[in-house]
C-alpha positions in Angstrom: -11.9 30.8 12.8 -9.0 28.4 13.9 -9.9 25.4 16.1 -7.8 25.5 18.9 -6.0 22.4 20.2 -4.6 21.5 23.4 -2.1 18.7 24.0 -3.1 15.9 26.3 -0.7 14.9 29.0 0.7 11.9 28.7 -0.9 8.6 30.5 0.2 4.9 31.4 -1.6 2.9 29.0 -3.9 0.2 30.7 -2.6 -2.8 28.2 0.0 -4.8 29.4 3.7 -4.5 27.4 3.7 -7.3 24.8 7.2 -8.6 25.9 5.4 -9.3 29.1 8.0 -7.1 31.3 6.6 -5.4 34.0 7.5 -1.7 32.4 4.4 -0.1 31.6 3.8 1.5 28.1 3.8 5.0 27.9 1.2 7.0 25.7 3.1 9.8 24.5 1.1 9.7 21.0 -2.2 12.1 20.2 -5.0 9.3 19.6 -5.2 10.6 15.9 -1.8 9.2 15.1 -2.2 5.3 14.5 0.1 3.0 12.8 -2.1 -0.3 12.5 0.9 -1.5 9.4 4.5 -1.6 9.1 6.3 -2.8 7.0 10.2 -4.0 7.4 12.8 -4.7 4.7 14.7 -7.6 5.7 17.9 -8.5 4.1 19.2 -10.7 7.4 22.1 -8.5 7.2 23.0 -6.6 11.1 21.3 -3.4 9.8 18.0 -4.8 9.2 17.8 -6.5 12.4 18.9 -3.0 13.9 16.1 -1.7 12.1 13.2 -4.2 12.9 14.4 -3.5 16.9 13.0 0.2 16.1 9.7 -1.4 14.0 9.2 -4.0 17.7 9.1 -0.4 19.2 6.9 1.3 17.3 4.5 -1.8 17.0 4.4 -2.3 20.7 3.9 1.2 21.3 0.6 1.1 18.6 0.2 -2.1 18.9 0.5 -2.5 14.9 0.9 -5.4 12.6 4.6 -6.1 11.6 4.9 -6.8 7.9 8.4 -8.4 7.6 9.5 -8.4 3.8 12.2 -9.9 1.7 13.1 -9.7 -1.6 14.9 -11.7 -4.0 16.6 -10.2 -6.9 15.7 -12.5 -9.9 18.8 -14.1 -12.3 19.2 -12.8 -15.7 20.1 -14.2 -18.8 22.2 -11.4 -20.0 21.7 -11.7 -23.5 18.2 -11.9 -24.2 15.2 -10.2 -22.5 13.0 -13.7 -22.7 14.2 -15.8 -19.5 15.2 -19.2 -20.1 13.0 -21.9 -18.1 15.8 -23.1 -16.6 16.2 -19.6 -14.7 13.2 -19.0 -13.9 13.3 -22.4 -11.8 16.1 -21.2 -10.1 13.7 -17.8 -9.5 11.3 -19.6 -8.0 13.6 -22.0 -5.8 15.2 -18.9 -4.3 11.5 -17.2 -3.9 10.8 -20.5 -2.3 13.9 -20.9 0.3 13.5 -16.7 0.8 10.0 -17.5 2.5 10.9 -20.4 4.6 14.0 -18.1 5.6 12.1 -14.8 6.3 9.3 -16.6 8.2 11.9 -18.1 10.2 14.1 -15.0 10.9 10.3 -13.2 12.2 10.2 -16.4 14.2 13.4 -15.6 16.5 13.5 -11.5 16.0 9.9 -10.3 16.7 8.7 -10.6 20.1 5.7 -13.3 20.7 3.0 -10.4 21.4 3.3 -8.6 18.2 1.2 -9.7 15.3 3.7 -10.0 12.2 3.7 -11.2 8.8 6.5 -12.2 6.7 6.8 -12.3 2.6 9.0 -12.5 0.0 8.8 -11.2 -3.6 11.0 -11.4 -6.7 12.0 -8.2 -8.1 13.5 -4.4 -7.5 13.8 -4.3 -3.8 13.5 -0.6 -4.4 10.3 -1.7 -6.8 9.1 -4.6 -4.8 8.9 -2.8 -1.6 7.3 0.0 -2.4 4.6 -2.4 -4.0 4.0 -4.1 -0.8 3.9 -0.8 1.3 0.8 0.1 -1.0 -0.5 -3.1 -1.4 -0.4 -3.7 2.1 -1.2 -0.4 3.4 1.3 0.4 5.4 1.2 3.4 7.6 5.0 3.3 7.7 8.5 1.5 6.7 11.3 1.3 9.1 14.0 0.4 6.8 17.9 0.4 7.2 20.6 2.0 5.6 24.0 0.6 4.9 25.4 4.2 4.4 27.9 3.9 1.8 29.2 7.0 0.0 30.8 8.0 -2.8 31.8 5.2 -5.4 30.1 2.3 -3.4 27.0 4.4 -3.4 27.4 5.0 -7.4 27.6 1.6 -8.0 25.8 0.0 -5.1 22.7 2.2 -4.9 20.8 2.7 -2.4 17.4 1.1 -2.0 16.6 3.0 1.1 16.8 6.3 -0.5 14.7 5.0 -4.0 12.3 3.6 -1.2 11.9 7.1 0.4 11.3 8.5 -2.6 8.7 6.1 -3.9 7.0 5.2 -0.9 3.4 5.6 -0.5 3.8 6.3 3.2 6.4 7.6 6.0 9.6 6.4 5.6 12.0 5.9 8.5 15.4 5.1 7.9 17.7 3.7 10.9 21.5 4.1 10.1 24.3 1.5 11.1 25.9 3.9 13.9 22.1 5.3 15.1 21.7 5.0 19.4 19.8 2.1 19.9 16.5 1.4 21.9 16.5 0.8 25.7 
């Protein structure tokens, strides 16, 4: 015998907005649906800051943690598989300036009443990211896409849709030309 389930109606949420305005939160969601973690690919390009915009959302709405992540594709020494010291200084000095720039991008982009965390790893983005989804437990990814097609794509990639495929969670991608938030 099937439980039935009825739909709540939807209710102002007592909690004040964390961006302080005076517009009260809607509570559109069914209390079994929480996001306490999600996770943002950051690239400081426009699309990822289109994309954190829809993660602030989100994170306001379920008042989750923002996990704001960078990551650093390492030099290669092309000819051998053994990395020379001297590159993997440089690794680590980009690893280095990537935190101090990702902590201070979260700085001006994520409004002062959401809880957020920023990293950076060397790696795969593809690789990297999915790593951090699991190893933070992240209930989602709000990632963007650059949408190229065709020979771009072939030769670019596309770590959005290896992400989607490899993620241990939801996976929502924002596009370049997607409407934006009020």
């Amino acid at each position: 015998m099937k439980k039935k389930t009825t739909a709540k109606p939807a209710r102002l949420a007592s909690a004040p907005r964390p961006d302080n305005s005076s517009a009260p939160i809607i509570d559109l969601v069914p209390s079994y649906l929480r996001l306490k973690k999600i996770l943002v690919p950051v690239d400081f390009s426009d699309f990822s800051v289109k994309a954190l915009k829809y993660a602030v959302r989100f994170a306001e709405q379920f008042r989750s943690e923002l996990i704001l992540v960078h990551v650093v594709e390492p030099v290669h020494y092309p000819e051998s598989i053994i990395i020379p010291p001297a590159m993997e200084t440089a690794n680590q000095e980009r690893l280095k300036l990537a935190r101090t720039a990702v902590t201070e991008f979260a700085k001006r982009q994520v409004p002062a009443g959401v809880e957020s965390t920023s990293l950076a790893r060397l790696g795969q983005p593809f690789a990297e990211l999915t790593a951090a989804a699991r190893e933070c437990e992240a209930d989602l990814i709000v990632i963007a896409t650059h949408g190229h097609t065709g020979l771009k794509h072939l030769f670019l990639g596309s770590t959005a849709e290896r992400v989607v495929r490899l993620a241990p969670c939801p996976v929502l991608t924002v596009r370049a030309h997607e409407h934006e938030f009020v």
